[in-house]
PDB file with SEQRES, HELIX, SHEET and CRYST1 records, atoms N, CA, C and O in Angstrom:
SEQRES   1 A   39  UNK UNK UNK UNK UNK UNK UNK UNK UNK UNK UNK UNK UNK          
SEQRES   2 A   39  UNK UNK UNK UNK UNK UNK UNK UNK UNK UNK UNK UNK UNK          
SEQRES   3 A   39  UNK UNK UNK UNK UNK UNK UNK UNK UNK UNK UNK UNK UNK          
SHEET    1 AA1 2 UNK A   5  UNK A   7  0                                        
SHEET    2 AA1 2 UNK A  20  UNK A  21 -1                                        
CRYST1    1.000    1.000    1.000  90.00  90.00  90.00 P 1           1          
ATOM      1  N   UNK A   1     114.154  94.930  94.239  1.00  0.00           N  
ATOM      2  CA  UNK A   1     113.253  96.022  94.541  1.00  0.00           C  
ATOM      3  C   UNK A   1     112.088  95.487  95.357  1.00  0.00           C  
ATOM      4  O   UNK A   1     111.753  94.304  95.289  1.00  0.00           O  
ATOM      5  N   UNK A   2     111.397  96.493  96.229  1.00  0.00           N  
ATOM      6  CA  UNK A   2     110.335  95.854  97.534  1.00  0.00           C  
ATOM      7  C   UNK A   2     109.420  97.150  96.518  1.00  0.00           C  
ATOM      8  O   UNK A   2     109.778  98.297  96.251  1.00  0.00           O  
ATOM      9  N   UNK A   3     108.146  96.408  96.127  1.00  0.00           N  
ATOM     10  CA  UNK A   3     107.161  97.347  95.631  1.00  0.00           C  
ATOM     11  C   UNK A   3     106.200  97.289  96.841  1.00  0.00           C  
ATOM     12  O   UNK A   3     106.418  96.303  97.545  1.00  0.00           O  
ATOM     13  N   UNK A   4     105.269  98.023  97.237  1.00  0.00           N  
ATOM     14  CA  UNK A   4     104.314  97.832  98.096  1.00  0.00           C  
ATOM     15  C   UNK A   4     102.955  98.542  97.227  1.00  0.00           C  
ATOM     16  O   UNK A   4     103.341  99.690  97.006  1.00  0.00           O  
ATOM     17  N   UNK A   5     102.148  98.456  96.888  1.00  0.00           N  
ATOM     18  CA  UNK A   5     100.684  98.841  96.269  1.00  0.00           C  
ATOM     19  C   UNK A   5      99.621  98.884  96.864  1.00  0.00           C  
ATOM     20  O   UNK A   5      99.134  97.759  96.974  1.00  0.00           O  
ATOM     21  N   UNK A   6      98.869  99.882  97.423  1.00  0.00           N  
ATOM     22  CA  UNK A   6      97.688 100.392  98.292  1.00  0.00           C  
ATOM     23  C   UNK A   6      97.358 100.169  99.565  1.00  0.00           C  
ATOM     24  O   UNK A   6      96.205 100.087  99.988  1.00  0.00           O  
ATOM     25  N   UNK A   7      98.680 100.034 100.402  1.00  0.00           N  
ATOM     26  CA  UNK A   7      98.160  99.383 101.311  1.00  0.00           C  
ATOM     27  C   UNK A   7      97.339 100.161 102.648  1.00  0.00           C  
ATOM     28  O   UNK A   7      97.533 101.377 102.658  1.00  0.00           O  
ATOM     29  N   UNK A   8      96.817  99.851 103.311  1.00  0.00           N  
ATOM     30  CA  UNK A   8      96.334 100.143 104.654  1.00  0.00           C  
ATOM     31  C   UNK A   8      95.573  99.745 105.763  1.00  0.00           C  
ATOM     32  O   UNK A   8      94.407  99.375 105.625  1.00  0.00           O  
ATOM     33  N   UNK A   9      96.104  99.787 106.791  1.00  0.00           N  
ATOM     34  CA  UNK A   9      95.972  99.486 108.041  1.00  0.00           C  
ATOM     35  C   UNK A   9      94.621  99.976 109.171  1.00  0.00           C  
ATOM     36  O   UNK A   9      94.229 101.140 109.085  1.00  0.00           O  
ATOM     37  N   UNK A  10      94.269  99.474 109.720  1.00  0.00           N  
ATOM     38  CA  UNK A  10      93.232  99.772 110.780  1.00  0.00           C  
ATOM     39  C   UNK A  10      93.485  99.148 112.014  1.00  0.00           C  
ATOM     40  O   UNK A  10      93.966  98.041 112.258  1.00  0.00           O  
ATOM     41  N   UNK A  11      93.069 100.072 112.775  1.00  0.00           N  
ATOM     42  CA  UNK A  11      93.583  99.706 114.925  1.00  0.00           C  
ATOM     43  C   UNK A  11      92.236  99.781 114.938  1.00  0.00           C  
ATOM     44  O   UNK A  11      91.709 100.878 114.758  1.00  0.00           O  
ATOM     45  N   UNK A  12      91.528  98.740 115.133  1.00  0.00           N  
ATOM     46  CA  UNK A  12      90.023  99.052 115.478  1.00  0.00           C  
ATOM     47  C   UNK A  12      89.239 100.154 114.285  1.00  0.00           C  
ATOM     48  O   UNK A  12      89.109 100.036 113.067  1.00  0.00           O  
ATOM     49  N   UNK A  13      88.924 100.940 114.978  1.00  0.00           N  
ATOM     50  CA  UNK A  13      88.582 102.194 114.143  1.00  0.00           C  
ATOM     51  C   UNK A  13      89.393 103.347 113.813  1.00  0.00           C  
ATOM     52  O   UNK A  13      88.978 104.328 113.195  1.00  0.00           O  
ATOM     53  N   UNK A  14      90.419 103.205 114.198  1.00  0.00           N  
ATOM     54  CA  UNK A  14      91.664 104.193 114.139  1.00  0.00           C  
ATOM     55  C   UNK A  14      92.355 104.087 112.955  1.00  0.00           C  
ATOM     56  O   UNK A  14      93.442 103.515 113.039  1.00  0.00           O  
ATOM     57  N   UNK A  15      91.931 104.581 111.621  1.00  0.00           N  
ATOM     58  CA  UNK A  15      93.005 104.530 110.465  1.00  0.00           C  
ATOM     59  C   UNK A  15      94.091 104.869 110.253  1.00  0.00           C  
ATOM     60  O   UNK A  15      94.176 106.006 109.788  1.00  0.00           O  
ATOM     61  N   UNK A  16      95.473 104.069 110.481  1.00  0.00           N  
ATOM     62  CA  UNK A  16      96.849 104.707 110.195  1.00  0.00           C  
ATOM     63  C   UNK A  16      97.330 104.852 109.084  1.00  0.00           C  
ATOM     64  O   UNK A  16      97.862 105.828 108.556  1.00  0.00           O  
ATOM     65  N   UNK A  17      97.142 103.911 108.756  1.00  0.00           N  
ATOM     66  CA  UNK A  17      97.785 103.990 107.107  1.00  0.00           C  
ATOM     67  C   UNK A  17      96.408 103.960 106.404  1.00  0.00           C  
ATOM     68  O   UNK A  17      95.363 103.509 106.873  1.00  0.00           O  
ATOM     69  N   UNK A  18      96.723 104.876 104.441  1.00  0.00           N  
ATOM     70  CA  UNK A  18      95.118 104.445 103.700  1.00  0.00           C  
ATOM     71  C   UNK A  18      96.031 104.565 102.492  1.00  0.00           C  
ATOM     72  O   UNK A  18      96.846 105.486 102.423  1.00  0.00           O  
ATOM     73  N   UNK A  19      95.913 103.691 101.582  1.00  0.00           N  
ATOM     74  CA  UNK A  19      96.324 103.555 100.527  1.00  0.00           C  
ATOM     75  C   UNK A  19      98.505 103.973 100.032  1.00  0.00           C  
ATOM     76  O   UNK A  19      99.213 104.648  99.284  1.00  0.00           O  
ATOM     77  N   UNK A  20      98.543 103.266 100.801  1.00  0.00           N  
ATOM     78  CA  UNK A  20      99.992 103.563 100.456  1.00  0.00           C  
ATOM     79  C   UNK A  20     100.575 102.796  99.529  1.00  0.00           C  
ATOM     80  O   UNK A  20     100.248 101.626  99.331  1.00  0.00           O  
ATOM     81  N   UNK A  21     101.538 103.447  98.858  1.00  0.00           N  
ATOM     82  CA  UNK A  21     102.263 102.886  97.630  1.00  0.00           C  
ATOM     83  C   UNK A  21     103.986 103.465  97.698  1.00  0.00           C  
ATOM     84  O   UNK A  21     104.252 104.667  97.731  1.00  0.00           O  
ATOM     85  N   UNK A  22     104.777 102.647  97.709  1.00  0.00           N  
ATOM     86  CA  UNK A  22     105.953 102.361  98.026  1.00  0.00           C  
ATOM     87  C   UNK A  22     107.248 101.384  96.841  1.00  0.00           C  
ATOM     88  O   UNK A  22     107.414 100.182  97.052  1.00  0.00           O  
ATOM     89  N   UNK A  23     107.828 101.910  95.985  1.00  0.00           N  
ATOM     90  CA  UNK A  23     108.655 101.331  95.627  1.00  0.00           C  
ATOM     91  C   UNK A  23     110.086 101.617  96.013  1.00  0.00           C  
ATOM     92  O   UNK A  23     110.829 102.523  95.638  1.00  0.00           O  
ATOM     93  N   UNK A  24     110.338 100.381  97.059  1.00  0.00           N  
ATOM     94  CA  UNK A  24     112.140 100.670  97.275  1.00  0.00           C  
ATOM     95  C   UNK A  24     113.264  99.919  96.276  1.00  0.00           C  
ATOM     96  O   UNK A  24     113.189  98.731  95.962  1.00  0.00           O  
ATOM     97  N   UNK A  25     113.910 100.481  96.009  1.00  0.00           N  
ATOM     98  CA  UNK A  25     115.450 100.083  94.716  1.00  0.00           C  
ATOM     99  C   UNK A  25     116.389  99.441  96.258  1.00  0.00           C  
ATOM    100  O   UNK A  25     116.144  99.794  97.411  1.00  0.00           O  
ATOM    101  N   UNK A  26     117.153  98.735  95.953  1.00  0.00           N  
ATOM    102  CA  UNK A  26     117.995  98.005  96.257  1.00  0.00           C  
ATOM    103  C   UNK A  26     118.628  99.005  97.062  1.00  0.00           C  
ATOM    104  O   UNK A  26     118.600 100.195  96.748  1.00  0.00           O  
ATOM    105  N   UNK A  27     119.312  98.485  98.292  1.00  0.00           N  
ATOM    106  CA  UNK A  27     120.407  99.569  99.174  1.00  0.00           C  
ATOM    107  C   UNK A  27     119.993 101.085  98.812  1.00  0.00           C  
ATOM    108  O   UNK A  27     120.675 101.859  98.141  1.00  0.00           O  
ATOM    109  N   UNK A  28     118.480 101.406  99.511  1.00  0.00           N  
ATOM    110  CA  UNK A  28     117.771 102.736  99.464  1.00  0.00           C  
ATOM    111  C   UNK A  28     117.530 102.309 101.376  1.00  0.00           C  
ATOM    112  O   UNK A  28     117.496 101.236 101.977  1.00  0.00           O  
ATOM    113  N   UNK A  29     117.424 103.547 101.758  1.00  0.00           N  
ATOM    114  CA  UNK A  29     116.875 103.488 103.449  1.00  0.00           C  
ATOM    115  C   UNK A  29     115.533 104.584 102.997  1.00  0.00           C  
ATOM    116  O   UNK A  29     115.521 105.594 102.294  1.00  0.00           O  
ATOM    117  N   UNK A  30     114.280 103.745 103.879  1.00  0.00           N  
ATOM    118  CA  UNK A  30     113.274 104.850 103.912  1.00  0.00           C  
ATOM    119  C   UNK A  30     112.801 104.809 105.433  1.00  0.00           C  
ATOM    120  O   UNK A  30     113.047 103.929 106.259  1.00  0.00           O  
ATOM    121  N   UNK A  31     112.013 106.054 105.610  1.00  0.00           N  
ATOM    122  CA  UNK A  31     111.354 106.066 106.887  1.00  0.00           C  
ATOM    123  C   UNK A  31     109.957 106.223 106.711  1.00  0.00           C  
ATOM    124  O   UNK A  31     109.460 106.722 105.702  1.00  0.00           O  
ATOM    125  N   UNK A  32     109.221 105.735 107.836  1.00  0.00           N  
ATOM    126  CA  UNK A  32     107.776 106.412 107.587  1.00  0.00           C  
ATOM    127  C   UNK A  32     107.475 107.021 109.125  1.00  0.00           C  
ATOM    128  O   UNK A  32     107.671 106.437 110.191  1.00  0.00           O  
ATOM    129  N   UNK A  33     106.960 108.318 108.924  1.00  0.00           N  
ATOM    130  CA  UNK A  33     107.118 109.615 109.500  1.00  0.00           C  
ATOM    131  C   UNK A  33     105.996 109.897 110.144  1.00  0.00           C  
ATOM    132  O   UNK A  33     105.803 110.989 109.608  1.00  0.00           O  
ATOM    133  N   UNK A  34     104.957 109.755 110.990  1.00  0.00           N  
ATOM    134  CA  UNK A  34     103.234 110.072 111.411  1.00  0.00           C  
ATOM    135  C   UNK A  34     103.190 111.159 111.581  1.00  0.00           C  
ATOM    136  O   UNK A  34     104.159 111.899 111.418  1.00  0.00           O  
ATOM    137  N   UNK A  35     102.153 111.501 111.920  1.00  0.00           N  
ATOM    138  CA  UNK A  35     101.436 113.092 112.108  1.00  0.00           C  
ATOM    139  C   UNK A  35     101.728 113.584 113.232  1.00  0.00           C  
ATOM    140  O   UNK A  35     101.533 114.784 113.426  1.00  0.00           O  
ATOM    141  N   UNK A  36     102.399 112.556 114.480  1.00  0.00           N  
ATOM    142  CA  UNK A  36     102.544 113.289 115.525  1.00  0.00           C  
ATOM    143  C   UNK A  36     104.110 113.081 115.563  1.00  0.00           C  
ATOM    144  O   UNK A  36     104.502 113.549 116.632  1.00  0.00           O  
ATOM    145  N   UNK A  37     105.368 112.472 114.693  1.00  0.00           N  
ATOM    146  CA  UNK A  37     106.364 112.777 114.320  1.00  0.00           C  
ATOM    147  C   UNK A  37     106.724 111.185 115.043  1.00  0.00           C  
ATOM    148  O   UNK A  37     107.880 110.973 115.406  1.00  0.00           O  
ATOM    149  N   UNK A  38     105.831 110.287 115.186  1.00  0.00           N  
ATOM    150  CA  UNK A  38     106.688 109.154 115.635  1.00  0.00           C  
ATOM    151  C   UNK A  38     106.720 108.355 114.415  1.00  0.00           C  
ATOM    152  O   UNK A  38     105.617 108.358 113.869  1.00  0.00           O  
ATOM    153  N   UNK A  39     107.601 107.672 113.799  1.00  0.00           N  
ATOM    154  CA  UNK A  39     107.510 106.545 113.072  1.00  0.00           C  
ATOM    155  C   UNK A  39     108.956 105.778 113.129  1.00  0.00           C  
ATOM    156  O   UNK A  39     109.115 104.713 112.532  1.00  0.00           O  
TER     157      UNK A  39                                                      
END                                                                             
């Protein structure tokens, strides 16, 4: 299993990610999806 716990990212001043939390199980596919539909 891939746990991930609060994470987030900054481009300068541009916040993409803020507090993300993520547990993947074994042979699971995930996506991550943005606000303007690119991910």
């Amino acid at each position: 299993m891939l746990k991930i716990a609060n994470l987030s990212k900054k481009f300068g001043e541009f916040q993409v990610l803020e507090d993300i939390n993520i547990n993947a199980e074994k042979s699971s596919i995930y996506g991550l999806v943005g606000s303007n539909g690119c991910g």
